[in-house]
C-alpha positions in Angstrom: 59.7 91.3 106.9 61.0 94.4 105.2 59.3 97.4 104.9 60.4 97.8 101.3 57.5 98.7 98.8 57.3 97.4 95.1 55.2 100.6 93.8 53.8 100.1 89.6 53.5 103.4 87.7 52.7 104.2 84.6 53.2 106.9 82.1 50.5 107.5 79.5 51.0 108.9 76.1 50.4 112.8 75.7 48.7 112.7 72.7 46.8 109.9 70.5 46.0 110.3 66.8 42.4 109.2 65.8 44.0 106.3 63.6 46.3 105.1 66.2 45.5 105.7 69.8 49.0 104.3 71.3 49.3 104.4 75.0 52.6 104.1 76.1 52.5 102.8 79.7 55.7 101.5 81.5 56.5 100.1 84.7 59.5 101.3 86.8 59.6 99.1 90.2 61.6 101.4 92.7 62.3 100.5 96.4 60.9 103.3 99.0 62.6 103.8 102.2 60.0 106.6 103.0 57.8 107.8 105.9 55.9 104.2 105.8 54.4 102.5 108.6 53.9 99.4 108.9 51.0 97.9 110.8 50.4 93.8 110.9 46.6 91.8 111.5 46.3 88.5 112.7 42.7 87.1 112.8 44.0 84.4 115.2 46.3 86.0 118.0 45.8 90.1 117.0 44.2 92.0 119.1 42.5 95.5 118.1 43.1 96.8 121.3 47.0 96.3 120.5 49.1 98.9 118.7 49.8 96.6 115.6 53.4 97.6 114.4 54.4 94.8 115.2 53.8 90.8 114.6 53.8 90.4 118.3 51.0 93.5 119.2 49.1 92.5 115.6 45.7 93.7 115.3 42.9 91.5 114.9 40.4 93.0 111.7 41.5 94.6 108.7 39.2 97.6 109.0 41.1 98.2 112.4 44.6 98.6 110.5 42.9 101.0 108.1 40.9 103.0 110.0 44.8 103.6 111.4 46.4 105.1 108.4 46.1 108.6 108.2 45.3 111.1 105.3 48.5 111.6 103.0 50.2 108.9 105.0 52.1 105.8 103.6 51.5 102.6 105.4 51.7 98.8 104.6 49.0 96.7 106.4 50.8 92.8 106.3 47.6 90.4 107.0 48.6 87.0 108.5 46.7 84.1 106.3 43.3 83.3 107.4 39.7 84.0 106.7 38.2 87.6 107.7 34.7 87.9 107.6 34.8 91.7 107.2 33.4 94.5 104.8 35.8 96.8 104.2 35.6 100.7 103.6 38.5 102.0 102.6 39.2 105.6 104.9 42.4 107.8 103.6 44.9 108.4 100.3 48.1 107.4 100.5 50.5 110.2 100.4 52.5 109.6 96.7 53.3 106.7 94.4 56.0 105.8 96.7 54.3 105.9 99.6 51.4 104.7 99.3 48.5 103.0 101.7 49.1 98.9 101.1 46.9 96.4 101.8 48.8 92.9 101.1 49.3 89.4 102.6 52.0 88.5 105.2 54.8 86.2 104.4 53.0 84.0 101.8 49.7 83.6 103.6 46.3 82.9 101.9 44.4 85.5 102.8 40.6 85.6 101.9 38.3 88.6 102.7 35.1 86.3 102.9 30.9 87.6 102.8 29.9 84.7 104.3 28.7 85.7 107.8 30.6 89.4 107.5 30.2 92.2 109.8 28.5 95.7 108.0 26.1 93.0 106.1 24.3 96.3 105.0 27.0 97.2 102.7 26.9 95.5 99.3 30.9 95.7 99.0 33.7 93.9 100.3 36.4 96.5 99.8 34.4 100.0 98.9 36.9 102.8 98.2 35.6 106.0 97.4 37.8 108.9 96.0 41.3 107.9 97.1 44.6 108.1 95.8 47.6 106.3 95.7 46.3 102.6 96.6 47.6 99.2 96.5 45.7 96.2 96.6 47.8 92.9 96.5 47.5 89.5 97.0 44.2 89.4 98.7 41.4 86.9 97.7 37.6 88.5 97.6 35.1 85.8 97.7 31.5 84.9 98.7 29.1 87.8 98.0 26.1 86.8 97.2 23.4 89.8 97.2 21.5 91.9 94.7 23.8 94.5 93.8 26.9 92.8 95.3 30.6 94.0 94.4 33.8 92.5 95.1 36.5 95.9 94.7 33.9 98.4 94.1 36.1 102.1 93.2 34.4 104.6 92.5 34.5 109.1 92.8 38.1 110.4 91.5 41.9 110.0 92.3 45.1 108.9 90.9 47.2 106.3 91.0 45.6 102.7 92.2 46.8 99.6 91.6 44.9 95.9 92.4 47.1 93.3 91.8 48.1 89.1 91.9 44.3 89.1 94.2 42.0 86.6 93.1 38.0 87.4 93.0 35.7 84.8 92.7 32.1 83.7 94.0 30.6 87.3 93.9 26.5 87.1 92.4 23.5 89.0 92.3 22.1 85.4 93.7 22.9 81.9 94.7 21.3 80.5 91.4 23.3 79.8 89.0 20.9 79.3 86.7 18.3 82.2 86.8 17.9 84.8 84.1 18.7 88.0 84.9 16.9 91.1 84.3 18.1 94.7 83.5 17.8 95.4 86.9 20.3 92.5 88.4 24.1 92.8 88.7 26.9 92.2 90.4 30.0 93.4 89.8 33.4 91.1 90.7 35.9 94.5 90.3 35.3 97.6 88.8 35.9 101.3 88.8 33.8 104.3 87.8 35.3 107.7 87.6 31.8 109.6 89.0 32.8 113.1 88.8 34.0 115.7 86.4 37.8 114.8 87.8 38.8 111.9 85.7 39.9 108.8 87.8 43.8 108.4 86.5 46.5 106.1 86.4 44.4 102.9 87.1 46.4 99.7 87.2 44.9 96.3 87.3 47.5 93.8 86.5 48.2 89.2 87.7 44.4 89.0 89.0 42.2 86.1 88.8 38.2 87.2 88.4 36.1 83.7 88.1 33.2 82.0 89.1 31.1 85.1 89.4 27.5 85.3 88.7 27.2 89.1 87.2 23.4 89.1 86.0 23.7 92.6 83.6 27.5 93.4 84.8 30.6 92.2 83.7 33.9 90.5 85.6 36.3 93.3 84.9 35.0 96.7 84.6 36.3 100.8 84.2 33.9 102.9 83.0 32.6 106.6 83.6 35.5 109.0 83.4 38.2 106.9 83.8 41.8 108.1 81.8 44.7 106.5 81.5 44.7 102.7 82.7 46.2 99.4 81.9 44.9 96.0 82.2 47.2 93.7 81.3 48.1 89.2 82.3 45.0 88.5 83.8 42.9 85.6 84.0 38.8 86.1 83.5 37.2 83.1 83.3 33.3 81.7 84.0 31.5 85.0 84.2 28.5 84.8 83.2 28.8 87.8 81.1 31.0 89.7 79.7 34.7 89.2 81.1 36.5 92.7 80.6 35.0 95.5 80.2 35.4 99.4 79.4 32.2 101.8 79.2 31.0 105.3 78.0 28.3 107.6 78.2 26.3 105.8 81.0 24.0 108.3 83.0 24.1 106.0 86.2 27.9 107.3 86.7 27.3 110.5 87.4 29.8 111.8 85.5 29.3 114.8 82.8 28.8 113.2 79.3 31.8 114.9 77.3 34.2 112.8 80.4 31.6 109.8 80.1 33.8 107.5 78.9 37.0 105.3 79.8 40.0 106.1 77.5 43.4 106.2 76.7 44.2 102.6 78.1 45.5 99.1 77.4 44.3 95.7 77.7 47.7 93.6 77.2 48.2 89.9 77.3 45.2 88.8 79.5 43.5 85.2 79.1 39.6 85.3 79.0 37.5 82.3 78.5 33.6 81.0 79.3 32.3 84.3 80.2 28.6 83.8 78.5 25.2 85.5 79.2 22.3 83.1 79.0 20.6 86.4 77.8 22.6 88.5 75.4 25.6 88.3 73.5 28.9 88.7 75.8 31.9 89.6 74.7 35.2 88.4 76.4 36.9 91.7 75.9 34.2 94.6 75.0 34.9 98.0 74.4 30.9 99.6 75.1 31.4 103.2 74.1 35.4 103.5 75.7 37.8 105.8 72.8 41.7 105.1 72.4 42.1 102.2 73.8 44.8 99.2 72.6 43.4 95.8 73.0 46.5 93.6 72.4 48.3 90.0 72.8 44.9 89.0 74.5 43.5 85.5 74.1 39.9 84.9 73.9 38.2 81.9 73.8 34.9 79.6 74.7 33.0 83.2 75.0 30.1 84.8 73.7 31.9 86.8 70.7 35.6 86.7 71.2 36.3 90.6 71.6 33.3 93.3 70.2 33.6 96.6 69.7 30.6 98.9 70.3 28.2 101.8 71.5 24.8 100.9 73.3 24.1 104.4 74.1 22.7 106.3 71.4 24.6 109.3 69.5 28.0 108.5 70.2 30.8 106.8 68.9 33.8 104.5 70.3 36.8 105.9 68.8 40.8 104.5 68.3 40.3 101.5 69.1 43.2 98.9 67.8 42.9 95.3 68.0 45.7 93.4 67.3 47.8 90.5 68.0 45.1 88.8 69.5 44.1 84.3 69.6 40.7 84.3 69.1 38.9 81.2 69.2 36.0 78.7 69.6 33.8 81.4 70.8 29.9 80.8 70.4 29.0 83.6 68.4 31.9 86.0 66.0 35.4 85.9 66.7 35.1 89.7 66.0 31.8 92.0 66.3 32.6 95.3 65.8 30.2 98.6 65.2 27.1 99.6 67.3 23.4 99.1 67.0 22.3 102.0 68.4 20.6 104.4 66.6 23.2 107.5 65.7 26.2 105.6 67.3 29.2 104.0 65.5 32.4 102.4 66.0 35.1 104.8 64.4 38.7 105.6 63.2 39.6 102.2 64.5 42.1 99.4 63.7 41.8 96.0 63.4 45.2 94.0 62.5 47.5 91.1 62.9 44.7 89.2 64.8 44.4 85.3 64.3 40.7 84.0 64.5 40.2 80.0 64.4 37.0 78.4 64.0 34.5 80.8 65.8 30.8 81.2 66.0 30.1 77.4 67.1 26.7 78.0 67.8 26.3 77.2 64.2 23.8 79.0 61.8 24.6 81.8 59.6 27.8 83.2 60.9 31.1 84.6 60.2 34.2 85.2 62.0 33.7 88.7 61.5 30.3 90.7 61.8 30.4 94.4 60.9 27.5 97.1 62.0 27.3 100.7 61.9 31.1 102.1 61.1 32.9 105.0 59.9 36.7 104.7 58.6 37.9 100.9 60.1 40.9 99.4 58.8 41.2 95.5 58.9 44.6 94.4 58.1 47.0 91.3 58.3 44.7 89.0 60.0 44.3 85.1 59.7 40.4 84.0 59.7 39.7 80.2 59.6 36.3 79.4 59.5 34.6 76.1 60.8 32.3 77.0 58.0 32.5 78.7 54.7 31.4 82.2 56.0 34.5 84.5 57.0 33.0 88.1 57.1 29.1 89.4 57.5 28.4 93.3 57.0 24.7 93.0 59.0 21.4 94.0 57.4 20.2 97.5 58.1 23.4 98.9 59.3 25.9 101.4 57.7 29.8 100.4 56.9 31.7 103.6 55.6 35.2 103.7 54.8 36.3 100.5 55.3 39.9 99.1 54.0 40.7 95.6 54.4 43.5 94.4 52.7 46.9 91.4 53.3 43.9 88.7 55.3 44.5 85.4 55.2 41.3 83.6 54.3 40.2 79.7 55.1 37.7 78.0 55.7 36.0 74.4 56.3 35.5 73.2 52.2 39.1 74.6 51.3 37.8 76.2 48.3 35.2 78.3 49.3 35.2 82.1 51.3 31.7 83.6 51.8 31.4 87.6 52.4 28.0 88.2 52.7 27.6 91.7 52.0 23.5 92.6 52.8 22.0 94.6 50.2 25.6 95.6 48.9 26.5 91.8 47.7 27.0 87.9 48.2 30.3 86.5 47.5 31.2 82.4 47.2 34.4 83.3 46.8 37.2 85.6 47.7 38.1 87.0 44.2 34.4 87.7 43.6 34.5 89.4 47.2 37.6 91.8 45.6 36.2 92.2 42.1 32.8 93.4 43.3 34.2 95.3 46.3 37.6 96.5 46.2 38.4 95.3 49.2 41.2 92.6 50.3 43.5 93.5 46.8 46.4 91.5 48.6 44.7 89.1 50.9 44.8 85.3 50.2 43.2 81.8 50.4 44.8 79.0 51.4 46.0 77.1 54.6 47.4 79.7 57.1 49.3 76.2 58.5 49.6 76.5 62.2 51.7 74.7 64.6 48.7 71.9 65.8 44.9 73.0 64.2 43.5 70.0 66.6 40.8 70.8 69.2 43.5 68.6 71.7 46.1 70.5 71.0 45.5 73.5 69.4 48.6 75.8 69.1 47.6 79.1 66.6 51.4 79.9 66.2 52.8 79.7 62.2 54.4 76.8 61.3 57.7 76.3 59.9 56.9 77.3 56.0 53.7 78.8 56.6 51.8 81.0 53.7 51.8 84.1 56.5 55.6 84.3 57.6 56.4 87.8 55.3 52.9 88.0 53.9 51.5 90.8 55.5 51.1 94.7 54.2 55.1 95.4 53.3 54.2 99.3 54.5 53.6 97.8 57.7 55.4 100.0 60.4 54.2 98.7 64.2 53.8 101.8 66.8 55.7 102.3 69.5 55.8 99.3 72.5 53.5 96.7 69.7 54.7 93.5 70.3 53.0 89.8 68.9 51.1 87.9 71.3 54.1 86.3 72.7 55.6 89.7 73.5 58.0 89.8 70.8 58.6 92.7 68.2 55.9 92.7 66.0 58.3 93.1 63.2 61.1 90.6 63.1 62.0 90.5 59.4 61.9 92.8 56.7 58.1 92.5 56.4 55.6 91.3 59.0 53.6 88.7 59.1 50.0 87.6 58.9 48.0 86.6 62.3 49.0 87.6 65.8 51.9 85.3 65.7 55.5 87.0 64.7 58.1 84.2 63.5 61.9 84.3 63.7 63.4 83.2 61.0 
């Protein structure tokens, strides 16, 4: 086994505009050859009377190997496969991004941290890390918690630099039933970290997991809330929560930390797949921004949720801000493909970008429904996106709530009759079709109706990527410059041609 360490870091942007709040966050994989010591646990021949450097004088508990790292140290903990019915609190920092404190499987083994029968049944975690620094979780599976108020990775005070990756997390509930209805006052929380103090929590990774299965009452699959700056979520898999799926929060007193930090920012949520996460009680969004500013929500697919990604503010008199949305599949979900504003009272979605998203055949719940529903805004730019509509209704701006500044211009429009595009406007308008919607708006000067003509439309096979000769290729606003790192939601440059095109979907020609 070597003792070479794969460390992740990431460099955030210094500054980000209120119309464009890019993160740029790389990865750089560097060997370390540092002061690292190993230590090895076998929950079938270790011992935790043995030294456990070794495979042959392995340690028998988890908690035993980290309650042997030291403050500032680096150390790898290599876990044979097995089941270890342990609760896990997490004791020291590691000492730098290469070298940190590892906790990760040995030599391919399944290794499952299981609540079922675990020692510390008083504590409501499984791994509970409070204020540490440079931290790697890997390749660990976190299942079987079932208690009001249980967590799966529960993170939470300050630090830098801590990374949970490749682990799968699954089977963590408030209860056993999978079909009672929550109250207010029930959650459980799969993985999430809150920066609790008026030291922002920094350089958060979370990258390969697999969060399913989880019975979250109020809470969500993914979360990062509190003041949490600088984090990337990117190519995970968030699926049968039943709530929201990711999830990145502001301005909520139970954190602890001061309101002008409240709030998780400056972050990406790249190329992640998250489907059935649905609240029996309350609209759930697969991807939610709740309050979070400067955040980049891209290359995401989102599908068979509540709403497909929302944008919002529950807490009142405040404002999620820089948020872009683009490049993102977005179908099939019960309720809007797209929900963006807030409902609470002095509170607004702002200076925020929406563009280059394709959205097929959402709100399935049937009624009156769009693809798009709008509340209270301020300045929010909608731009080269596809909206297909199992219906006639593409776009809703909601009774009772305010929509300043909007732009929307270069859509792509169709819906179920093939003629038809219905923008109900509240007390500002009803249009039937889209030149009505332009002539008594303004809006959508360049956008179009008409087939947007992907590869396969059919529920079977559905594949949203243009096909050959498709209305979109080109289409979109010729000004169209993408920021630094965009890329479509294959990972390709956003602009391939001379002009880009229309959906999430960039085509070669």
């Amino acid at each position: 086994m070597k003792n070479a360490i794969a460390c992740l870091l990431m460099a955030a942007l210094i500054s980000c505009s209120k119309k464009d709040s890019e993160l740029i966050q790389k990865d750089t994989r560097q060997a370390s050859t540092l002061a690292i010591t190993s230590y090895y646990v076998n929950g079938t021949s270790g011992n935790d009377a043995n030294t456990g450097t070794s495979e042959s004088t392995a340690l028998k508990t988890i908690q035993k190997a980290l309650d042997k790292t030291t403050e500032g140290g680096g150390a790898t903990i290599y876990v044979a496969g097995g089941t270890y019915k342990e609760r896990l609190d997490w004791p020291h920092s590691g000492a730098s991004a290469t070298e940190p404190i590892t906790l990760t499987n040995y030599a391919g083994g399944t290794v499952i941290i299981d609540g079922v029968g675990a020692t510390n049944n008083d504590r409501v975690a499984l791994i509970h890390v409070v204020s540490k620094s440079h931290i790697r979780i890997n390749n660990i599976h976190i299942a079987n918690n079932i208690k009001p108020g249980a967590f799966g990775i529960h993170i939470e005070g300050t630090g830098t630099d801590l990374q949970v990756t490749s682990c799968r997390i699954y089977n963590i509930g408030w209860t056993p039933d999978s079909t009672a209805m929550p109250t207010s006052n029930d959650n459980a929380n799969p993985i999430i970290l809150v920066g609790s103090t008026p030291t922002a929590y920094t350089e958060i990774y979370f990258g390969s997991n697999q969060v399913y299965a989880c019975n979250t009452g109020y809470s969500e699959g993914m979360t990062v809330g509190g003041n949490v700056n600088n984090f990337l979520i990117e190519n995970n898999i968030v699926h049968h929560i039943r709530n929201i799926g990711i999830d990145m929060t502001g301005h909520y007193n139970w954190t602890g930390a001061p309101d002008s930090v409240n709030f998780a920012r400056n972050g990406n949520v790249k190329g992640n797949v998250v489907y059935n996460c649905i609240s029996p009680v309350a609209t759930s969004g697969g991807i939610y921004v709740d309050g979070g500013r400067w955040i980049n929500i891209e290359g995401n697919t989102s599908f068979n949720n509540g709403a497909g990604i929302t944008v919002g503010c529950e807490n009142p008199n405040n404002t999620a801000e820089g948020i872009n949305i683009r490049s993102n599949f977005i179908y099939n979900n019960k309720d809007a493909g797209l929900l963006i504003g807030s409902n609470a009272a002095g509170s607004k979605v702002a200076y925020s970008t929406i563009s280059n998203n394709t959205l097929f055949k959402n709100y399935t719940k049937g009624g009156w429904g769009g693809e798009i529903s709008l509340q209270n805004t301020d300045h929010v730019t909608f731009s080269n996106n596809i909206i297909q509509s199992a219906s006639d209704i593409v776009v809703l701006k909601l009774l009772g709530y305010t929509t300043t500044n909007l732009a929307m211009d270069y859509g792509r429009y169709y819906t179920s009759s093939g003629s038809a595009a219905t923008f109900d406007w509240g007390n500002d308008g009803f249009y039937t079709t889209l030149a009505a919607f332009q002539a008594g708006t303004g809006l959508d000067a360049h956008s179009t109706y008409g087939n947007p003509s992907f590869v396969n439309n059919t529920a079977a096979a559905l594949n949203l990527h243009l096909a050959s000769g498709s209305a979109c290729i080109n289409a979109g606003d010729p000004a169209f410059v993408p920021a630094s790192g965009e890329l479509d939601i294959d990972k390709q440059s956003r602009k391939q041609n001379n002009r880009v095109d229309i959906g999430a979907d960039e085509t070669a020609l």
